[in-house]
N, C-alpha and C positions, 0 to 999 in steps of 0.2 A: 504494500500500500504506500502511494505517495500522494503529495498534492502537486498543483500544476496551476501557475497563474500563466490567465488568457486573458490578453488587451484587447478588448472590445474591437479595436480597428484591427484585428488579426484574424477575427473569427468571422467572416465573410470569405476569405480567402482560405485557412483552413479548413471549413468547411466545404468549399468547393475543391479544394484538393484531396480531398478522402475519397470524393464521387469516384475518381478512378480506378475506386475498389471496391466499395460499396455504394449498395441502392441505400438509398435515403428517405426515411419516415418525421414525421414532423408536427406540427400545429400550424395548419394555415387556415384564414379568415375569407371563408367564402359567403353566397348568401342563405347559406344554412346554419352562420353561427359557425366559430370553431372548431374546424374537424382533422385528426392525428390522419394525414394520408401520405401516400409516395411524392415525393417533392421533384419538382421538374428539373432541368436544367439549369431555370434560371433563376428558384425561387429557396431563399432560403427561409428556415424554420422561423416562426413568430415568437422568440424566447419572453415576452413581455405579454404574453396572455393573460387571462383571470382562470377560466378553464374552457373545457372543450366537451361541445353535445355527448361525442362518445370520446373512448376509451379507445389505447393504441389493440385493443384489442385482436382488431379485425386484421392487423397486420402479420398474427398466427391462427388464425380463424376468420377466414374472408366469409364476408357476408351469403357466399353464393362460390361456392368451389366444385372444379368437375375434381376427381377423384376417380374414377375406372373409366375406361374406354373398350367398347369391341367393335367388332366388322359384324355383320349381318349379313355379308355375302357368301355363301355356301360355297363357294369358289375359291377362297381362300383358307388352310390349313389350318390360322387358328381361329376361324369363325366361333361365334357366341361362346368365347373366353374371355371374360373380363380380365385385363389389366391396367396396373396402376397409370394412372393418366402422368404426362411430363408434369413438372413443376418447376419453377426459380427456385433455389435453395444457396448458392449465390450469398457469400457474404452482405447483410442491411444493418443498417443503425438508424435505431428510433431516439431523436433529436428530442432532448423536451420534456419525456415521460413525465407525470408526476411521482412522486414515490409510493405514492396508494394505488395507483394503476399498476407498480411495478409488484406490488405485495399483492393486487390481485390475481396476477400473470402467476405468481407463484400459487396460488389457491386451486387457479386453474388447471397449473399442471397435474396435480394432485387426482385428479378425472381423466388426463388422457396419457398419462405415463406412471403407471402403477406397478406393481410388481409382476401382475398376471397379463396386462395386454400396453403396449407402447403403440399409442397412437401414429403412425410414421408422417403422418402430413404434418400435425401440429410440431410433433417432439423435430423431426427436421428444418423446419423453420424455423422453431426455436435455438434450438441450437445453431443458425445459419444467422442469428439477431444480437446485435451488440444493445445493452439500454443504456442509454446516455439521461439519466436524470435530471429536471430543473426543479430543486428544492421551493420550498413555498414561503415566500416570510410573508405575506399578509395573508393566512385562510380565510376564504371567503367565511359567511355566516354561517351557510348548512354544510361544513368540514367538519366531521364530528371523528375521524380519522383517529386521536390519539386515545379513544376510549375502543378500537376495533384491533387494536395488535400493529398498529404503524402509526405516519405520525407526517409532519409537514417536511422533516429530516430522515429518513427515513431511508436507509439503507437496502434493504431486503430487494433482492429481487435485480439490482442494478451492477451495471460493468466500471459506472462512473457518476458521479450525483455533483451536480453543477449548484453551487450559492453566487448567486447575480449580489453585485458589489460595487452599484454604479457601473464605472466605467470598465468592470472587467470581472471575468467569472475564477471562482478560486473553485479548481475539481480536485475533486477528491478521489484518487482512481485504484479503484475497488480491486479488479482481477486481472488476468491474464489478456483477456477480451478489451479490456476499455485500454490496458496497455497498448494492445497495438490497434486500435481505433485512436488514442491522441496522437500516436505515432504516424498515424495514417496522414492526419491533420498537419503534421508537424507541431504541433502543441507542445515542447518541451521544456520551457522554462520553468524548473521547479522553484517548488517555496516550502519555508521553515514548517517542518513536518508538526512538531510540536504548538509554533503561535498557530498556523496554520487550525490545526484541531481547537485548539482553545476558539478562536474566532467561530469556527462551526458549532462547535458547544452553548455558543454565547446565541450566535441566530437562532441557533433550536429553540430555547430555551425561550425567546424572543416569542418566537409565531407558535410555540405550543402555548403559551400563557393569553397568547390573542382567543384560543377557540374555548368557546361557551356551550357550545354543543356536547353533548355527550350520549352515551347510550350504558345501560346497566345491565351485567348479563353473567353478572357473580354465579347467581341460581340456576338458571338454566338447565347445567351440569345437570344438575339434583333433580328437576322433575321428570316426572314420568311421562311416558309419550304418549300414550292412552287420555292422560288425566288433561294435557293441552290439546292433543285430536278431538276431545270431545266437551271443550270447554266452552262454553256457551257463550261467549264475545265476538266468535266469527262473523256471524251474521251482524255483527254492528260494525266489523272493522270491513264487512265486505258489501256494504249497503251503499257505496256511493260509487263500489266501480264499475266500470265500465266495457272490463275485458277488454281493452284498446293493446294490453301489452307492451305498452312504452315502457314502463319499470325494467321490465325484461331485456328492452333490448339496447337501452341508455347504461343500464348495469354492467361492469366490468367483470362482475366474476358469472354472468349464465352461460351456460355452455349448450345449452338444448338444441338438437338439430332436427333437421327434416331429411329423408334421405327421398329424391325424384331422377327418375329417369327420361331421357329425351331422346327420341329417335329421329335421325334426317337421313332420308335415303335406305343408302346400306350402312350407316354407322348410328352406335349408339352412348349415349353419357349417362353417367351416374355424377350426381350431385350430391352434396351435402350443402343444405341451407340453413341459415338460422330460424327459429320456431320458438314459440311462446309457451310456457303451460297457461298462461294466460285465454288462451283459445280453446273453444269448444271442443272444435277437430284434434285437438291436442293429442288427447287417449281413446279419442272415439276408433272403435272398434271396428274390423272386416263387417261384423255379425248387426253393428249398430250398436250396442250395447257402447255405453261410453259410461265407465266407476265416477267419473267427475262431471258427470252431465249438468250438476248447476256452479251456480258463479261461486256461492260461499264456498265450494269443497275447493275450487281452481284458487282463489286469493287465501286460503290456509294452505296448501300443497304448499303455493310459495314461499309464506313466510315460515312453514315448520323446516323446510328444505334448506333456508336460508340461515336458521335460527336453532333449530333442533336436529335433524336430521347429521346433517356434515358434523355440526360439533359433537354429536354424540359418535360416529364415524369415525375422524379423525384424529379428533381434540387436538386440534389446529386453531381455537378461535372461531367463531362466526364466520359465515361465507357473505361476511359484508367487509368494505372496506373504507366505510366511512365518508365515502366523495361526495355524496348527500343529491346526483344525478336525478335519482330515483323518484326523489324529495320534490325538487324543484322542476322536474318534467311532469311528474302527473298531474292530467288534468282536472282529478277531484278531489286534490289535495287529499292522497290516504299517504301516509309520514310512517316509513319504516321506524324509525325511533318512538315514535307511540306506541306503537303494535310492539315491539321488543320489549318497552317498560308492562303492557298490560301481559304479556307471555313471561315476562324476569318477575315480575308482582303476584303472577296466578297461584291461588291454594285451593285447591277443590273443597268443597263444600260437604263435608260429615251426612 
């Protein structure tokens, strides 16, 4: 581990000299608000953002990925064999991350690189992704981040974690990856290893004293699953929504897919898409038969899944990360941190 002071008039040019090794992810301002995407030729990353609609998420889980390819011409030897469709895998560095994105990216993995099955689309892109962090010193209001296991400083998950200092960023460079990523840059001017961390210590300490936000989730552990599956609040926490699925897909750590197929001609695609449990069609069945056919069992799925289910799985923390996305997207104002206090608060009734 080292630090690494960058003069703001360096980091334009650095940045475009890494291009020639890696593809580049980022934070640019389009009219959708905010979005982490592949950065052009001539566009570089928005380091002075507040945050971003989504999450660098999509950059190991695209929204819409083929994944298997075959021939449907009987003429060819290895007709109607699926295989693995090409991909980019291709050294990228995502510019910007926040540190709660990057502690979600690790939640994530957690679901598609496990002991018994290694996802190869994700875990390869993954592994093919440098994360270049930009630490937070002003958290917005709904950052409720340092009560969920990370924090505006926040390490976990990152190759390098940037503190903006005016006129220049002091990195703090975490692994082997973010090594030759500043390297890539030409980024080398190091700094006193020691003030260096004091000054990070002192920002932390700074922007985690700003957030007001919190979520409580001591108990959780201890309750039973049965006793919140059938706890009679759902239907009030699930009375205003709306099955829209925003929460879903604004959230950093859902993974939920759709798998579809497309045929053109003699050739055919399998996809993997992103998907809601938010939606009807969710679990709905061949037979029709659908276990979550109304809204309340669909908005408990969610929050026990989020809440109960992984933590009691893992015991990793909650599969929230505190970005507050969820919060400030939905449009009928249902607030995962309420729902978490009435689920941390619940004692069944004798």
């Amino acid at each position: 581990m080292k630090f690494i002071t960058i003069d703001k008039k360096d980091w334009a040019k650095g940045i475009d000299k890494s291009r020639g090794t890696y593809q580049l992810f980022g934070p640019v301002t389009d009219i959708n608000g905010c979005q982490i995407k592949a950065l052009d030729a001539d566009v570089q990353p928005e380091m002075e953002y507040t945050d971003s609609v989504l999450s660098a998420k999509s950059v190991l889980f695209p929204q819409s990925e083929k994944i298997l390819v075959t021939s449907l011409n009987e003429a060819d030897d290895d007709h109607h064999i699926m295989k693995r469709a090409d991909g980019d895998y291709t050294p990228r560095a995502v510019i910007g991350i926040r540190p709660y994105d990057a502690r979600a990216i690790q939640l994530v993995k957690m679901n598609f690189d496990t002991e018994d099955y290694r996802d190869p689309y994700w875990c390869d892109a993954y592994e093919a992704t440098t994360f270049v962090g930009l630490a937070i010193n002003k958290p917005g209001p709904l950052d409720f981040s340092t009560s969920t296991g990370t924090g505006p400083f926040s390490e976990d998950g990152l190759d390098i974690l940037l503190a903006d200092m005016d006129d220049k960023f002091l990195a703090k460079v975490l692994t082997p990856k973010g090594e030759a990523y500043a390297a890539a840059c030409g980024f080398n001017t190091e700094a006193d290893a020691k003030e260096s961390q004091v000054l990070f210590d002192v920002m932390r300490k700074d922007a985690e004293k700003t957030i007001s936000s919190s979520v409580e989730t001591d108990k959780l552990k201890d309750k039973t699953i049965l006793d919140l599956y059938e706890a009679p609040f759902w239907d009030d926490v699930a009375f205003s929504c709306i099955n829209c699925g925003t929460c879903t897909y604004v959230c950093p750590t859902c993974w939920c897919f759709d798998i579809q197929d497309e045929n053109k001609l003699k050739a055919s695609s399998r996809f993997r898409n992103w998907d809601t449990c938010m939606s009807p069609l969710f679990t709905r069945h061949a037979t029709g038969h659908n276990p979550r056919g109304e809204k309340t069992m669909r908005v408990r799925q969610r929050f026990m899944h989020k809440l109960k289910y992984f933590l009691d799985k893992y015991d990793s923390g909650i599969m929230c990360v505190g970005c507050g996305r969820c919060v400030k997207s939905c449009p009928v104002n249902i607030d995962i941190r309420q729902v978490c206090e009435t689920m941390n608060n619940y004692e069944k009734k004798e």
